[in-house]
C-alpha positions as a printed NumPy array, in Angstrom:
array([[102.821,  91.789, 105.921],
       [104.842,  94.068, 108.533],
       [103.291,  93.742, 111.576],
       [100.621,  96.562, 112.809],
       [103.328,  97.569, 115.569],
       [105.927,  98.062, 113.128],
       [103.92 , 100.786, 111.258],
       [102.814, 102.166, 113.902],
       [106.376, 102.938, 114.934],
       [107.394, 103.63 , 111.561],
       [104.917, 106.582, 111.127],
       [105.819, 107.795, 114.499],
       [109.178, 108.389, 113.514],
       [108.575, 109.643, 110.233],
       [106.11 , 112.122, 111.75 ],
       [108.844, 113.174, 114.977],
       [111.332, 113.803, 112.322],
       [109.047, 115.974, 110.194],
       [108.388, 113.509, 107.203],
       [105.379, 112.666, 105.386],
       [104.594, 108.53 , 104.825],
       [102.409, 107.77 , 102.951],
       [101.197, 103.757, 102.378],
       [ 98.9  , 101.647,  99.628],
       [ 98.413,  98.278,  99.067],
       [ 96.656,  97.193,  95.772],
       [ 96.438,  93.275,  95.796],
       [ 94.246,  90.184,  95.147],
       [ 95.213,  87.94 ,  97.284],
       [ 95.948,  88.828, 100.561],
       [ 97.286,  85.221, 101.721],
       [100.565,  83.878, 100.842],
       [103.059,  81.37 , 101.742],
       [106.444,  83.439, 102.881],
       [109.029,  84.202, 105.246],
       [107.499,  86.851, 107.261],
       [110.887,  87.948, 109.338],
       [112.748,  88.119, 105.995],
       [110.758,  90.174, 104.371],
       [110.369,  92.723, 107.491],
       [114.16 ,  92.749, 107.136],
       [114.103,  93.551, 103.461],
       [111.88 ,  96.184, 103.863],
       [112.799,  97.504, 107.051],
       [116.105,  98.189, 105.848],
       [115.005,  99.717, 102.756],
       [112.366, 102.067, 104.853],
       [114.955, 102.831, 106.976],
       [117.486, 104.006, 104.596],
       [114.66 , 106.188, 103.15 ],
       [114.011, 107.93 , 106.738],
       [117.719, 108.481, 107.523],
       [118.825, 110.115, 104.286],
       [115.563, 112.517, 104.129],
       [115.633, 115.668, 105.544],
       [112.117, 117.038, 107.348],
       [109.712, 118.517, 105.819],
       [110.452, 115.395, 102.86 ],
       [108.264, 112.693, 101.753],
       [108.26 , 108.733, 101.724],
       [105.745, 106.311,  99.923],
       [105.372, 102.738, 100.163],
       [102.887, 101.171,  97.552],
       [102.218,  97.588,  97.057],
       [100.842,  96.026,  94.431],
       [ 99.832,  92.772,  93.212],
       [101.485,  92.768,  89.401],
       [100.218,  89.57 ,  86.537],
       [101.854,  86.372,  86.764],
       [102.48 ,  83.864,  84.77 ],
       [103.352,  81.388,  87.427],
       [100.876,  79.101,  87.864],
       [ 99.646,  78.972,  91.819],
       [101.541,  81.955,  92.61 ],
       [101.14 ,  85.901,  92.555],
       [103.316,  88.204,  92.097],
       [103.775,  91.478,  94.401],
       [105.179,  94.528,  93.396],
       [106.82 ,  96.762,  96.922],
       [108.175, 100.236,  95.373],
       [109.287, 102.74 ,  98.276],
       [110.215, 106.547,  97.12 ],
       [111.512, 108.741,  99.064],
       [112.504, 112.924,  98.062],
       [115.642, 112.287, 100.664],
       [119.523, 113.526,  99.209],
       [119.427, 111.034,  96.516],
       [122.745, 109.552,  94.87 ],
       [124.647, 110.228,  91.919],
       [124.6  , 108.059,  89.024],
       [128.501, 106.978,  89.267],
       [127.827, 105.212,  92.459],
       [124.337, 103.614,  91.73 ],
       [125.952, 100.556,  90.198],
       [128.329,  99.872,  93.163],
       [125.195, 100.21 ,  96.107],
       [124.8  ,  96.635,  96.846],
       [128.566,  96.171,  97.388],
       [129.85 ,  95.192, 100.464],
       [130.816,  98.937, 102.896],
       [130.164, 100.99 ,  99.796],
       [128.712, 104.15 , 100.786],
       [128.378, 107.285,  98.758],
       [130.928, 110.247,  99.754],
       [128.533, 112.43 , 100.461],
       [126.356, 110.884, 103.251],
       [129.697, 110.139, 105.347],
       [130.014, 114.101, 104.889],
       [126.636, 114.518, 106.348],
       [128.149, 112.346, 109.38 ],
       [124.905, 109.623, 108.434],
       [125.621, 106.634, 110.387],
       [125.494, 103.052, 108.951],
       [128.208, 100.201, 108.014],
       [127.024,  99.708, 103.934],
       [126.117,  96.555, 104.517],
       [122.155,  96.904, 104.112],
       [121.49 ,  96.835, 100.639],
       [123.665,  94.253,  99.781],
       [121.947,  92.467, 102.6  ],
       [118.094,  93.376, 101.057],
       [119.768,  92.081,  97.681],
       [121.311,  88.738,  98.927],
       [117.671,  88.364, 101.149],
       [115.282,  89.249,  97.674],
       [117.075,  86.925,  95.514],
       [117.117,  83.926,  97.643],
       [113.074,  84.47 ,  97.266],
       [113.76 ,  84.812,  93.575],
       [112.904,  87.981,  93.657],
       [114.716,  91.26 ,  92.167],
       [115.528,  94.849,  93.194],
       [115.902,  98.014,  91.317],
       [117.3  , 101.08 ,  92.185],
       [116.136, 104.423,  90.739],
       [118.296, 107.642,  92.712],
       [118.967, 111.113,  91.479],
       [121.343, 113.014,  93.504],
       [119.566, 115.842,  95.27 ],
       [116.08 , 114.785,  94.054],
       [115.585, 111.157,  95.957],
       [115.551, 107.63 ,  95.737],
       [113.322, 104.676,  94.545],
       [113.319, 101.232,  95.841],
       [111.158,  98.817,  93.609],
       [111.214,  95.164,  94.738],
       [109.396,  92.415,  93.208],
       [108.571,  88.846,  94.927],
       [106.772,  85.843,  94.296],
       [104.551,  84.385,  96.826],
       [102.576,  80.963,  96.659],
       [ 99.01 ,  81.635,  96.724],
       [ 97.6  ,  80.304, 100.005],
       [ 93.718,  80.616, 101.512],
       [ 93.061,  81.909, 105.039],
       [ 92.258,  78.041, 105.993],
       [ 96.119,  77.8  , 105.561],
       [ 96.756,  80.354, 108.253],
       [ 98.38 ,  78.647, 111.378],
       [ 98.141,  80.007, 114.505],
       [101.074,  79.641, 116.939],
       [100.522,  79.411, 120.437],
       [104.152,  79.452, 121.447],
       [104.956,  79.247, 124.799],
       [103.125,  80.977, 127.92 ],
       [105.906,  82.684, 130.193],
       [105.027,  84.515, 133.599],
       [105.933,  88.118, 132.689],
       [107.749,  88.593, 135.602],
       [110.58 ,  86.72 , 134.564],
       [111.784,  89.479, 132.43 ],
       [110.495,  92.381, 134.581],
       [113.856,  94.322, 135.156],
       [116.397,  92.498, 133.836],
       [118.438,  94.534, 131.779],
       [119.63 ,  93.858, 127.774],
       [122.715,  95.528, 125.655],
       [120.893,  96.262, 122.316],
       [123.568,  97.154, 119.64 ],
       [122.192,  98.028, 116.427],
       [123.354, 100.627, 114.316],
       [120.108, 101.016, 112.557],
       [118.187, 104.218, 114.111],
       [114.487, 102.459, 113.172],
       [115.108,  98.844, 113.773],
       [116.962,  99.452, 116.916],
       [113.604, 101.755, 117.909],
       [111.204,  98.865, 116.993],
       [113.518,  96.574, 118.838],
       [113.454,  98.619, 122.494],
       [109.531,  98.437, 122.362],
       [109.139,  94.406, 121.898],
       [111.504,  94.237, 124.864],
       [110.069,  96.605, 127.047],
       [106.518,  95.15 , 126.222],
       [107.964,  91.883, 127.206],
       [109.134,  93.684, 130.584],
       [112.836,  94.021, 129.979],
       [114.945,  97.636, 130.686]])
């Protein structure tokens, strides 16, 4: 699950750039053995990549749903994120989870980014033995369908971390370079810091 926080600040910046998000989740089990940070990355990236190429007044959906299995012990979850952003053509489709590929067109819009996201997301979903599918038409918008399988757990399995209690203060002004190129991550980022106290 992406943290509360996250979607918080996801739908705030959806809603300051003038786009409508939309979110379901459809599923069975709600407990799972995963890698939580992994799969914010995966879909992080892919959310963000729908907010930066669609213009305001545009939409983006996230739906998950739990699809049939045939795995015994394990369920199968179905993440498909659609967005009506500028879309792209069906020449470059094939080459999007290369290394620095990035359609001509969204350098011409002066879109920032390096190309190395999806192929990231890719590398990320397939270590989980999972797959990705891209759907895009150029002018009309993309969709992002992911598919992972999670071992079922129960809620007795949850484990809660106490981690390690740290005056505040020790972090109250000191100062952190942030560099990330990635306009929603790097917003998420600045708030856990400045919760923790840093500038």
């Amino acid at each position: 699950k992406v943290k509360s926080e996250e979607v918080v600040r996801q739908n705030e910046m959806m809603v300051q750039k003038g786009i409508e998000f939309t979110r379901q989740i459809v599923v069975n089990h709600h407990y799972v053995f995963c890698d939580p940070i992994k799969l914010r990355e995966v879909f992080l990236n892919i959310l963000s990549n729908a907010y930066k190429y669609t213009n305001p007044g545009g939409k983006v959906n996230m739906h998950l749903e739990e699809i049939p299995s045939d795995r015994e012990g394990y369920a199968l979850y179905q993440t498909t994120i659609t967005d009506t952003g500028i879309g792209m053509s069906e020449d470059f489709l094939p080459h999007i989870f290369e290394e620095f590929s990035r359609e001509h067109n969204t350098t011409d819009n002066k879109i920032e980014g390096t190309g190395l996201g999806m192929p990231i997301v890719k590398r990320l979903v397939e270590f989980m033995d999972g797959t990705i599918e891209v759907k895009s038409e150029k002018g009309v918008g993309t969709t992002v369908v992911v598919t992972l399988p999670h071992r079922i757990a129960e809620k007795s399995n949850l484990i809660t971390h106490a981690g390690v209690e740290l005056d505040p203060k020790l972090f109250r002004g000191k100062r952190i370079l942030l560099a990330e190129d990635n306009e929603l991550n790097a917003e998420i980022a600045v708030e856990i810091l400045k919760e923790a106290g840093f500038v």
